[in-house]
C-alpha positions as CSV (number, residue, x, y, z in Angstrom):
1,X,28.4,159.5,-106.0
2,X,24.7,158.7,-105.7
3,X,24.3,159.4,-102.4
4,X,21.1,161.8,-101.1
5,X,21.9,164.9,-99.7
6,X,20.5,165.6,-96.3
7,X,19.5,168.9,-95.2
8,X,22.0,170.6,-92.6
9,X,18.7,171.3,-89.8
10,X,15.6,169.0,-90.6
11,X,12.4,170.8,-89.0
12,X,10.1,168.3,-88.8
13,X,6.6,169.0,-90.0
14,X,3.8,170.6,-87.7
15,X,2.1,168.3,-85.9
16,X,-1.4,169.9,-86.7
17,X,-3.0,172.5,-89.3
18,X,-2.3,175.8,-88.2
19,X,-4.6,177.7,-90.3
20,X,-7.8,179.0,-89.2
21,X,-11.2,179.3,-90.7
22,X,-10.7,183.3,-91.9
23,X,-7.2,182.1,-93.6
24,X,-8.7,180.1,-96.0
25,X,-10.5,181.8,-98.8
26,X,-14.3,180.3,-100.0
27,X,-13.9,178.1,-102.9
28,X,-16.4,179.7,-105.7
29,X,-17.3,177.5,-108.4
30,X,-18.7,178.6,-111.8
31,X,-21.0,176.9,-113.5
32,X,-19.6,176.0,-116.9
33,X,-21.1,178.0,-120.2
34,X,-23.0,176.3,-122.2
35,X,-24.1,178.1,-125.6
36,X,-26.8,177.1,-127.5
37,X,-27.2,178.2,-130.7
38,X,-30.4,179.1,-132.8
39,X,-29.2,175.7,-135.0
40,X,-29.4,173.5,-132.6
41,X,-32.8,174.7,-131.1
42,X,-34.1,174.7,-134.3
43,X,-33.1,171.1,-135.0
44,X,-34.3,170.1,-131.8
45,X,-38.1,171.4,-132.3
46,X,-37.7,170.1,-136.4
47,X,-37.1,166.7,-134.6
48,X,-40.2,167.2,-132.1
49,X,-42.3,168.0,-134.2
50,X,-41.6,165.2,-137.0
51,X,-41.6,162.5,-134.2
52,X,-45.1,163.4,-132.7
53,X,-46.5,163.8,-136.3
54,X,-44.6,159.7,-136.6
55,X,-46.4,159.1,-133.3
56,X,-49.6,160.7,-134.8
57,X,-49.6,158.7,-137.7
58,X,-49.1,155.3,-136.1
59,X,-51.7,155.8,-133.4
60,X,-53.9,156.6,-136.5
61,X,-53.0,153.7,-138.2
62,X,-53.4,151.2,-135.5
63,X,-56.9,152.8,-134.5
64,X,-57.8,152.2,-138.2
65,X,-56.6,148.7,-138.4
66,X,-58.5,148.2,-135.0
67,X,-61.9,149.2,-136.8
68,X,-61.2,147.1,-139.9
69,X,-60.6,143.9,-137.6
70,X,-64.0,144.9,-136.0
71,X,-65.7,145.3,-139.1
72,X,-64.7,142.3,-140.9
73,X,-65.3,140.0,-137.7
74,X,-68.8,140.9,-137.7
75,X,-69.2,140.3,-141.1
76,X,-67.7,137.2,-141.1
77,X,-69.7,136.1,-138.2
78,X,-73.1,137.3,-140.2
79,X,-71.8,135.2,-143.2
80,X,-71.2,132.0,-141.0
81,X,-74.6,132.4,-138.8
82,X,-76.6,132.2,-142.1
């Protein structure tokens, strides 16, 4: 009942590739499509600008805080040599 049915003349398989290089036909790959929209390279140069003018403001910052530390050290040091 469950028995496999056999094919009435096998052929075996070929023993090597028979095809030759001018059979085959060149594999052409497409780069996929990317679509970038006015939105998103608006966002993206919103996003560049805010960071560097972030960037901006802490370099400003630490530069100023830099100065203050000078300042008061030396007049802390002018208040202690007296």
């Amino acid at each position: 009942m469950f028995l496999p049915k056999y094919p009435d003349n096998p052929t075996p398989p070929p023993a090597h590739n028979t095809h030759t290089v001018a059979d085959q036909v060149p594999a052409r790959r497409s780069a996929p499509q990317i679509s970038v929209s006015t939105g998103a390279v608006a966002a993206v140069l919103v996003g560049g600008v805010v960071l560097t003018a972030l960037l901006a403001a802490v370099a400003g910052t630490a530069v100023s805080v830099a100065v203050a530390a000078v300042v008061l050290r030396s007049l802390l040091r002018d208040q202690h040599r007296r």
